[in-house]
mmCIF file of the C-alpha atoms, coordinates in Angstrom:
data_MODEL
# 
_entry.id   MODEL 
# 
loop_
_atom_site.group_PDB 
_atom_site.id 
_atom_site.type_symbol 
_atom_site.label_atom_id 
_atom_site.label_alt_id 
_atom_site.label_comp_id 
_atom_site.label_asym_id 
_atom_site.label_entity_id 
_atom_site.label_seq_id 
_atom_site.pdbx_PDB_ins_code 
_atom_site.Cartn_x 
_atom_site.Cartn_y 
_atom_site.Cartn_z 
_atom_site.occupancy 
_atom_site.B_iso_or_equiv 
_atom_site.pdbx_formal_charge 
_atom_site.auth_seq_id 
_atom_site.auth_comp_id 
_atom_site.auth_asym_id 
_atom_site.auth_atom_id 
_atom_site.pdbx_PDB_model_num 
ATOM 1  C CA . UNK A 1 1  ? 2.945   -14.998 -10.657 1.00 0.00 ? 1  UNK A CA 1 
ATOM 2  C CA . UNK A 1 2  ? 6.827   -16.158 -9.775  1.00 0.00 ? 2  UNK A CA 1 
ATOM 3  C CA . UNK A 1 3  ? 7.408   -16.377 -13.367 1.00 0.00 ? 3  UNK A CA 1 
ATOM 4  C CA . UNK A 1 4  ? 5.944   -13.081 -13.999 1.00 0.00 ? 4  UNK A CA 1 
ATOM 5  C CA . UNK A 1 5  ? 7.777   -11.338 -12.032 1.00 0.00 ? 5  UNK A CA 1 
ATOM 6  C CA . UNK A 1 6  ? 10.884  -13.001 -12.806 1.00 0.00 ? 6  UNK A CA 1 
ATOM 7  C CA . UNK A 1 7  ? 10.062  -11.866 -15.933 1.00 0.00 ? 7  UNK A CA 1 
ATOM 8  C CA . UNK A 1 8  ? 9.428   -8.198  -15.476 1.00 0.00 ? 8  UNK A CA 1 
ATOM 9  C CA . UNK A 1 9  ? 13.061  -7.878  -13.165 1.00 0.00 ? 9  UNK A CA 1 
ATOM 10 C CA . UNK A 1 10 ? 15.019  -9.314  -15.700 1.00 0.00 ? 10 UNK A CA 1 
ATOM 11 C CA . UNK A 1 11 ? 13.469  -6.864  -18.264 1.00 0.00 ? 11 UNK A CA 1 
ATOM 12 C CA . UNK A 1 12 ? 13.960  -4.043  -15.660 1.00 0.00 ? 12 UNK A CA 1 
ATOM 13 C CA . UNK A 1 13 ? 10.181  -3.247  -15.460 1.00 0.00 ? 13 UNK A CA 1 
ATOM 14 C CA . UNK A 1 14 ? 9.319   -3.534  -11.373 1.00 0.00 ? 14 UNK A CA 1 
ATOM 15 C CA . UNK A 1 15 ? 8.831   -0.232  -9.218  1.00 0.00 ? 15 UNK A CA 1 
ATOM 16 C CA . UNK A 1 16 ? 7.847   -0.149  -6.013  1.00 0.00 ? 16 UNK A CA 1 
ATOM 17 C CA . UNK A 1 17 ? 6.502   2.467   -3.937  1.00 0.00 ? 17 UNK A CA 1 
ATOM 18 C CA . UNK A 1 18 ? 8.279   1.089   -0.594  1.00 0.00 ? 18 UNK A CA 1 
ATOM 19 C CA . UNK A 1 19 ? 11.009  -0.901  -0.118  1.00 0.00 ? 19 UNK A CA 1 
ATOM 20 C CA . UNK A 1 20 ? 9.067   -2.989  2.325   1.00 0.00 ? 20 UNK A CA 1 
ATOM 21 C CA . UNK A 1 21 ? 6.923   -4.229  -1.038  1.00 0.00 ? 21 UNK A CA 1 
ATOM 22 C CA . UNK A 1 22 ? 10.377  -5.611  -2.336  1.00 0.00 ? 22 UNK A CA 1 
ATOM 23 C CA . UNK A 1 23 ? 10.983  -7.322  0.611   1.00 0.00 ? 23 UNK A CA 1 
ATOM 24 C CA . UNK A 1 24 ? 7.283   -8.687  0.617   1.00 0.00 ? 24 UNK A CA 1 
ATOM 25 C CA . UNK A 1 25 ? 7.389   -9.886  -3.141  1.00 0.00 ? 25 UNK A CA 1 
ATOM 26 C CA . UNK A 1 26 ? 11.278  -11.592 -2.422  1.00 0.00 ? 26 UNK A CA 1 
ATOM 27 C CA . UNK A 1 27 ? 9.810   -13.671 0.433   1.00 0.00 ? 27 UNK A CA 1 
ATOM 28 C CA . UNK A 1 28 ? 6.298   -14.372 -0.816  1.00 0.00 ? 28 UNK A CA 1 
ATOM 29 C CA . UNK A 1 29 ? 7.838   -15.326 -4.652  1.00 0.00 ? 29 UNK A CA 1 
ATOM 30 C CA . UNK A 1 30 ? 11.241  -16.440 -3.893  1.00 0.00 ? 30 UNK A CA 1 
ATOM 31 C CA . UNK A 1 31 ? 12.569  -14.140 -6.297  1.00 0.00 ? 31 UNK A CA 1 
ATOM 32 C CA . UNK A 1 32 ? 15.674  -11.875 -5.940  1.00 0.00 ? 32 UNK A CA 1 
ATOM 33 C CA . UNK A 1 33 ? 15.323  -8.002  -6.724  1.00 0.00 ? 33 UNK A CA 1 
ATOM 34 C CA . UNK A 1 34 ? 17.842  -6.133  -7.992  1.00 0.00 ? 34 UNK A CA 1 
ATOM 35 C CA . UNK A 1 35 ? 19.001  -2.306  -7.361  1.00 0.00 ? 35 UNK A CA 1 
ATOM 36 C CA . UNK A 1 36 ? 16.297  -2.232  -4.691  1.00 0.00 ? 36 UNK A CA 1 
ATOM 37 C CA . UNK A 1 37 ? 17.787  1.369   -4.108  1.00 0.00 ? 37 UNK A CA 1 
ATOM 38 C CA . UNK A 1 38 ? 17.005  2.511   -7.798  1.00 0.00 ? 38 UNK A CA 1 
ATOM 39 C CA . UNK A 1 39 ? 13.897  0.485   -7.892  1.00 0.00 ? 39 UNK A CA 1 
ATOM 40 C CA . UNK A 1 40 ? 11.590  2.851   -5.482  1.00 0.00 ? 40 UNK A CA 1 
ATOM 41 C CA . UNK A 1 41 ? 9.983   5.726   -6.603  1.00 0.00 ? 41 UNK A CA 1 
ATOM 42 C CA . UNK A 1 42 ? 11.028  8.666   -5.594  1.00 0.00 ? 42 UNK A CA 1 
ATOM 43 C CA . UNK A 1 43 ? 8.465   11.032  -4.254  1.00 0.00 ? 43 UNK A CA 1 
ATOM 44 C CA . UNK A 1 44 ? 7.541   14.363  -6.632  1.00 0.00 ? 44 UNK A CA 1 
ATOM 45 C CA . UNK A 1 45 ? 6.529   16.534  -3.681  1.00 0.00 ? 45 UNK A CA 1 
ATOM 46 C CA . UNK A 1 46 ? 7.331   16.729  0.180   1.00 0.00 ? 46 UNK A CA 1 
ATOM 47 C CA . UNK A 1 47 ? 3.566   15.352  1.683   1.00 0.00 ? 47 UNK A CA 1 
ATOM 48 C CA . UNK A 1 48 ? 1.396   18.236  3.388   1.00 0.00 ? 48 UNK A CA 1 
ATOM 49 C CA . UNK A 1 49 ? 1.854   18.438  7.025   1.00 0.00 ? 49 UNK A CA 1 
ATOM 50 C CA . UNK A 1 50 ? -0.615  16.876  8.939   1.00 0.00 ? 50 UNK A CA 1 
ATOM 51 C CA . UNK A 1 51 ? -3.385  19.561  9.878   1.00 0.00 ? 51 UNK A CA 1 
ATOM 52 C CA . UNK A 1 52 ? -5.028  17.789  12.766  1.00 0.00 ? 52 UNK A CA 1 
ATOM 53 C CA . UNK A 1 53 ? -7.674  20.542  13.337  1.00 0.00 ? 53 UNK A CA 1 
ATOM 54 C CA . UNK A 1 54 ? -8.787  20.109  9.850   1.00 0.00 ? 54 UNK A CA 1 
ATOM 55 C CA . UNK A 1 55 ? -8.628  16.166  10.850  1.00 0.00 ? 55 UNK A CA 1 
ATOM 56 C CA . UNK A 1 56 ? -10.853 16.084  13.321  1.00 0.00 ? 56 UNK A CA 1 
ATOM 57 C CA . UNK A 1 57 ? -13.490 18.465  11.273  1.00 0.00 ? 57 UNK A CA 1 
ATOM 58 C CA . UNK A 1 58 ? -13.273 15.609  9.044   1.00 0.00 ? 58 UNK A CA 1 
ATOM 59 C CA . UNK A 1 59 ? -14.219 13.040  11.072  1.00 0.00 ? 59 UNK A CA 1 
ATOM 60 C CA . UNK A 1 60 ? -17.510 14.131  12.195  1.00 0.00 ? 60 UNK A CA 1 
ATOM 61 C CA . UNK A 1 61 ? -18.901 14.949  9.098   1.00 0.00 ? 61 UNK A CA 1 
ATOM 62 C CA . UNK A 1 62 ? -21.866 12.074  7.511   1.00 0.00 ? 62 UNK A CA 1 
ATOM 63 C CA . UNK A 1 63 ? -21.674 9.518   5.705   1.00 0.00 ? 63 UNK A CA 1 
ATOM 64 C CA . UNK A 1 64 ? -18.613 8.713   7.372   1.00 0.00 ? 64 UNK A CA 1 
ATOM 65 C CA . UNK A 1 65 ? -16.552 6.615   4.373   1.00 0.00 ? 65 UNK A CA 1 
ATOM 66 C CA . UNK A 1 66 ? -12.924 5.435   4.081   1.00 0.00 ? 66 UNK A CA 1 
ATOM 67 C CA . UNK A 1 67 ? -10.900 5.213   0.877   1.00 0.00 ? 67 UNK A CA 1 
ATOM 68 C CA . UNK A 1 68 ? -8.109  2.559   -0.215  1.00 0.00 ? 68 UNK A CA 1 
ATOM 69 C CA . UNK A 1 69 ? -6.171  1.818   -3.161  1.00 0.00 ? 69 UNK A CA 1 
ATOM 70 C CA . UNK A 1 70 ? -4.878  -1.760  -3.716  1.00 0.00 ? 70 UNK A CA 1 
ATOM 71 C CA . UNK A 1 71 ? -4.333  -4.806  -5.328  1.00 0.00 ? 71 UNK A CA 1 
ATOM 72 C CA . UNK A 1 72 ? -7.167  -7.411  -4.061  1.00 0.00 ? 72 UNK A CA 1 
ATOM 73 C CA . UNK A 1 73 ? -4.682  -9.988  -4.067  1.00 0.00 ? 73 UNK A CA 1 
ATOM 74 C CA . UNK A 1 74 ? -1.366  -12.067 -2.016  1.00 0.00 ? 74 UNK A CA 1 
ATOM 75 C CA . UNK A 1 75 ? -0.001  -10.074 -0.097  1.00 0.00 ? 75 UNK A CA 1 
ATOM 76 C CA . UNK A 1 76 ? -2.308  -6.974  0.451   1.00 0.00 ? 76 UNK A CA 1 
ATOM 77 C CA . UNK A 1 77 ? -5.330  -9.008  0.741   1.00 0.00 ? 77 UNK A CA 1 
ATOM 78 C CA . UNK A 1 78 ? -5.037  -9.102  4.884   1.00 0.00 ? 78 UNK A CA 1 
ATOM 79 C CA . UNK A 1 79 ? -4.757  -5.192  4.696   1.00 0.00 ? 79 UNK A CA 1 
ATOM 80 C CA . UNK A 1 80 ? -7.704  -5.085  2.836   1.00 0.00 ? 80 UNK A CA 1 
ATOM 81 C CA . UNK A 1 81 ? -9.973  -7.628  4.757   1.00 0.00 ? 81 UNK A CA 1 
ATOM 82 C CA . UNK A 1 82 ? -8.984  -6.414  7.801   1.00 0.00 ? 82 UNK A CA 1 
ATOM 83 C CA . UNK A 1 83 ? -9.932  -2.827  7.017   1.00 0.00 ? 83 UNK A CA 1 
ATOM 84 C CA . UNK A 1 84 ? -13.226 -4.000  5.877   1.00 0.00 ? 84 UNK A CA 1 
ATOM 85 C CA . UNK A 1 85 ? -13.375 -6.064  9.255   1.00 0.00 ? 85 UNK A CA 1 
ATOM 86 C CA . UNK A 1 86 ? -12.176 -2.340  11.623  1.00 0.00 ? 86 UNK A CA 1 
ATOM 87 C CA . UNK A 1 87 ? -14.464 -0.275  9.016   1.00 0.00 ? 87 UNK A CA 1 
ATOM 88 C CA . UNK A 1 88 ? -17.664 -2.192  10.930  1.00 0.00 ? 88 UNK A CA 1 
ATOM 89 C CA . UNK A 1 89 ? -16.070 -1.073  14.503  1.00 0.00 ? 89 UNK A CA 1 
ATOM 90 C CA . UNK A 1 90 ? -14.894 2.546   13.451  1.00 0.00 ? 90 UNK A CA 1 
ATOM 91 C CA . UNK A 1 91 ? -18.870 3.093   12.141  1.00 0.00 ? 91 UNK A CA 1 
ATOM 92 C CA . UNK A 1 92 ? -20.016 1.884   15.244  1.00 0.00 ? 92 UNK A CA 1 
ATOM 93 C CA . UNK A 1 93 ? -17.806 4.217   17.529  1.00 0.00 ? 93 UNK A CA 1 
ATOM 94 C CA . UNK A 1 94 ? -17.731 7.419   15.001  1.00 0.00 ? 94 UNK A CA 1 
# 
């Protein structure tokens, strides 16, 4: 994957959605990023605020599921094995 992505920088292909991802793909590949800055997308539209009424409607209704979005692989897999790990607990309690 180094070479990949050494690849796709010098060719001016990587976005990120965070600059926390750059520094995760510098330390896990040892490669250097360039106009970090420029690099992360930019958001189209200010979020919604947080309606926590509506929230805890939400929570109560059945089946009770959670949703993700991610690459099953180094180094998101932890997020994604440990949500699969809490999901078991959070059914239990909710």
């Amino acid at each position: 994957m180094n070479n990949i992505f050494v690849k796709w920088e010098n060719a001016g292909q990587l976005r990120f959605f965070a600059k926390s991802q750059i520094t995760a793909l510098e330390r896990n590949y040892n490669i250097k990023i360039s106009d970090k800055v420029d690099k992360v997308i930019k958001p189209v539209e200010a979020p919604p605020k947080l309606d926590l009424i509506l929230l805890e409607k939400r929570v109560l209704r059945n089946p009770f599921s959670i949703i993700t979005v991610s690459r099953f692989d180094f180094p998101y897999k932890g997020y994604i094995l440990g949500l699969v790990r809490a999901y078991g607990r959070l059914k239990k309690e909710i």
